[in-house]
C-alpha positions, 0 to 999 in steps of 0.5 A: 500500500503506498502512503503519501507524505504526512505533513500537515499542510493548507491546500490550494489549486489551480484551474489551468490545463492544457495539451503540447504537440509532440513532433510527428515524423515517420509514416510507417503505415504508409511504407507497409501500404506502399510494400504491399502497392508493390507486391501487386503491381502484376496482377492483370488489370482484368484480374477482379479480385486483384483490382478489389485488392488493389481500390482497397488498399489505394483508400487505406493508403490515402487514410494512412496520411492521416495517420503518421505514428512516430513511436512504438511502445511495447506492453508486456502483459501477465495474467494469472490465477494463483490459486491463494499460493504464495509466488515462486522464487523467480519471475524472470521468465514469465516478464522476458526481461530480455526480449528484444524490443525492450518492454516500456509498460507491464500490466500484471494481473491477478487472482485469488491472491490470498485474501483471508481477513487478517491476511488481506489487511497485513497487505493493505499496510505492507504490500502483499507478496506478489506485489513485491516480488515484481517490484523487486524484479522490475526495479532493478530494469529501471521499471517503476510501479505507476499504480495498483489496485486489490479487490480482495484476490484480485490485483492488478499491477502497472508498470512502467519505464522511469523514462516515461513517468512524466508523461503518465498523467491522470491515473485512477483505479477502480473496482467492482464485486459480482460476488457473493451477491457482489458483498465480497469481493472474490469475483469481479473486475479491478481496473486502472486508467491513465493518459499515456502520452496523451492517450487514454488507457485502460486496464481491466483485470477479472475475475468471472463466475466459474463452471462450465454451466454459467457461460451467459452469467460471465458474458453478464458479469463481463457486461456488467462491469464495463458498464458500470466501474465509473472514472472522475474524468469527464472525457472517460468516465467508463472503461470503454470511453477510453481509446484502448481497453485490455481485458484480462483475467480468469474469464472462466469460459470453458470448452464446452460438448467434447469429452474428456478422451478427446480433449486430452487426445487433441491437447496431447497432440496439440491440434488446438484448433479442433477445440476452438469451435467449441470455446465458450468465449469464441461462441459468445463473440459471435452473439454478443455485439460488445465481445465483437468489438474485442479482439484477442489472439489465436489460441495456439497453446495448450488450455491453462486449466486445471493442473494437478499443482507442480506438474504438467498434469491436468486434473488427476483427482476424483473430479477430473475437472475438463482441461479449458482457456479460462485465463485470456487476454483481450483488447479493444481499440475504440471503434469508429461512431456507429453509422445512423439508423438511416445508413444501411451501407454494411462496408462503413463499419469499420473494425475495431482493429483499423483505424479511426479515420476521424481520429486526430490522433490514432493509436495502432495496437497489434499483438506479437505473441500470445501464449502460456509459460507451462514451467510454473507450478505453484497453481492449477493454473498456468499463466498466460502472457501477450506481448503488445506494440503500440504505434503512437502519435506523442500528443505531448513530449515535455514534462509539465514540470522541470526540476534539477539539483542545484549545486553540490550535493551531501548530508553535511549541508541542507542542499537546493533544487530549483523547479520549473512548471513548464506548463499550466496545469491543475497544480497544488501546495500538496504537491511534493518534491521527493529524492529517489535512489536510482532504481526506486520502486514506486512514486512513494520509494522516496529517501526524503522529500520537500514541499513544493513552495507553500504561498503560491501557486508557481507562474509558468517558467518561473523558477522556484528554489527551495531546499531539502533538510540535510538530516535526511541526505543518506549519509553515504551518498551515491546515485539518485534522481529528483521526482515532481509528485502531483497530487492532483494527477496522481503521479510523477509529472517531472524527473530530474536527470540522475545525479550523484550525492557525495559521501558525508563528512561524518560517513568517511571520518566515521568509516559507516557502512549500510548497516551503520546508518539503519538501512538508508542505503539498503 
């Protein structure tokens, strides 16, 4: 559980808020349409089906001169039901920390976390177990926690390169129980929200009914909880108001008609698309308008539930439970405007995956991978991971606010730091201003932190100086970076370049090591 600074201190707020333009260059939906202009230059022009192809792909590529991303974001994603185990000892496989392009943003989610009373409590103060063993793992990789919310056994996780705090702005999170009469909290939906470089992004981690009887309850639950979790903004105040949504979770569908013989047979010689036409969820999305508008992945792994725990082995016990995908990963890109009641053209629809052509700013979402890691065994199921690109126009590429050390830097003298809002935004006297060891864990990992100035809100560009108490300067020193914290955003608006704090003068007369100074450089 994060904890802000518990100063006492007056409030005020402004009113301002604005959008840069980020630079835009490279048209890379172009040069893929202009490749595959080439591939068909010999069709015969009497050839029908290559002049579809061709008038096709000629509207697409005047669509793509308005959409020119210049950057790709990769999102790494991780959901799991854990079955109230505690985590392994190493996670380092299931976050491929060294796939190649490097991940920018981890969106882990997760079920049946342990949640009993006094167990669920202890989290709330200390961090659940889970929770620090990916903190632990990712902070190391420059990977910051931007936020998490619990429900219970749910919980969801977002990480993200320090590099790209500044520009994670508006973060909410939210939750809602279909459980036990929607009282307790062991099955429903825990969502985070933010603006990623100014587009809106949503993350829905859930947690659906179970048993192979209750497919249209999940699709209702599933419905039911996208309609109603509500955000304080006024532009996305639901999950499907913002411009990508990903859904993920222990969705429960199961494969429904076969029998366990030829599941198992089909499994073990992994013809996976014998069972396909017999998913719940597949079958759903050909009913459901709003599944429709969800894309997710071929299912080209082998069924993720349920598994005798430690092992490869599907249910052994006396109920000999059917192998099923129950744990997925979905995503949706806003779709274009429905057409009037009027307009009967069917080619106007357009899907989810295209993109809006009357969107300004755009956002291309396509999945690299989409499987399961069957080498951990701490639950009877296994996790499922999807890795993402993002192609993205930056609707904004300077921090709202620049900060810096000023001078030199040690616990021997109450050192300075100067700040700067770049530009106007709903700014606060409870912002702060927290010192960071490189490699800190979330917005709250913080050594010491300052008030912003308390009497007035900053004008633009002006220059602010104000200074940090030298008692709590780690004595030994060593790297460190300057974060800007909005209370009002909810996250870190403006980071300094990382910067080095000397040694004390008392720490090398003294000869004091990590363990002298009770754990401050630990």
């Amino acid at each position: 559980m994060d904890f802000l600074p518990d100063s006492p201190r007056g409030r005020s707020d402004s009113t301002g808020s604005s959008t840069s333009q980020g630079s835009r260059s490279k048209t890379v939906l172009r040069q893929r349409l202009s490749q595959l202009m080439t591939c068909i230059e010999d069709l015969s022009s009497d050839d029908e089906a290559g002049e579809e192809v061709s008038r096709r792909l000629d509207e697409a590529f005047q669509l793509c001169g308005r959409f020119e991303p210049t950057d790709a974001f990769r999102l790494h994603m991780v959901t799991w039901n854990v079955a109230t185990a505690e985590p392994p000892e190493d996670v380092t496989s299931l976050l491929h920390l060294d796939a190649l392009p490097l991940t920018d943003l981890y969106a882990i989610g997760l079920q049946e976390v342990r949640a009993t009373p006094v167990k669920f409590m202890s989290d709330l103060i200390w961090e659940d177990s889970w929770s620090h063993l990916f903190m632990n793992t990712l902070a190391p990789r420059g990977f910051v926690k931007v936020t998490s919310v619990r429900m219970q056994g749910l919980l969801l996780l977002i990480f993200a390169k320090q590099m790209h705090f500044p520009y994670i702005r508006n973060i909410q999170s939210t939750y809602i129980r279909t459980g036990v009469f929607g009282y307790w909290g062991n099955k429903g939906g825990v969502s985070v929200r933010f603006s990623f470089y100014g587009h809106m992004v949503c993350f829905l981690n859930c947690h659906l009914a179970a048993h192979m009887g209750n497919a249209l309850q999940r699709v209702d639950e599933l419905e039911y909880i996208l309609e109603t979790q509500e955000f304080d903004m006024f532009d996305t105040p639901h999950v499907l108001d913002h411009k990508v949504v990903f859904c993920l979770g222990d969705l429960n569908f199961r494969i429904q008609d076969h029998g366990l013989h030829f599941l198992r047979s089909s499994i073990n010689g992994g013809r996976f698309n014998l069972l396909w036409s017999k998913d719940q969820l597949i079958m759903m999305k050909k009913k459901e308008p709003f599944l429709q508008e969800f894309e997710e992945g071929p299912l080209h792994f082998q069924p993720t539930y349920k598994f005798d725990r430690k092992s490869d082995t599907y249910d052994s016990s006396g109920k000999k439970r059917k192998p099923a995908w129950t744990d997925r990963i979905l995503w949706r890109v806003k779709p274009k405007g429905l057409p009037s009641e009027d307009d009967d053209d069917e080619d106007e629809k357009t899907s989810t995956s295209t993109v809006n052509e009357e969107d300004e700013d755009p956002i291309l979402v396509t999945q690299n991978s989409y499987t399961s890691d069957m080498s951990y065994g701490v639950s009877d199921h296994k996790p499922v991971i999807a890795a993402f690109t993002m192609e993205m126009r930056k609707c904004w590429d300077t921090p709202l606010v620049s900060v810096s050390p000023l001078g030199v830097w040690s616990a021997d003298e109450n050192p300075l730091l100067t700040y700067t809002v770049l530009e106007d935004f709903m700014s606060s006297t409870w912002d702060w201003i927290a010192l960071y060891k490189v490699g800190f864990k979330s917005a709250t990992d913080y050594e010491s932190f300052s008030w912003v100035r308390e009497n007035d809100l900053p004008e633009i560009d002006e220059v602010i100086q104000i200074s940090m108490e030298k008692e709590k300067i780690p004595l030994l020193g060593g790297e460190f970076v300057l974060g800007y914290y909005s209370t009002n955003l909810q996250s870190i608006v403006g980071l300094s370049a990382d910067f080095q704090i000397k040694e004390s003068q008392r720490a090398a007369a003294e000869g004091l090591t990590p363990e002298d100074v009770n754990g401050i450089n630990k």
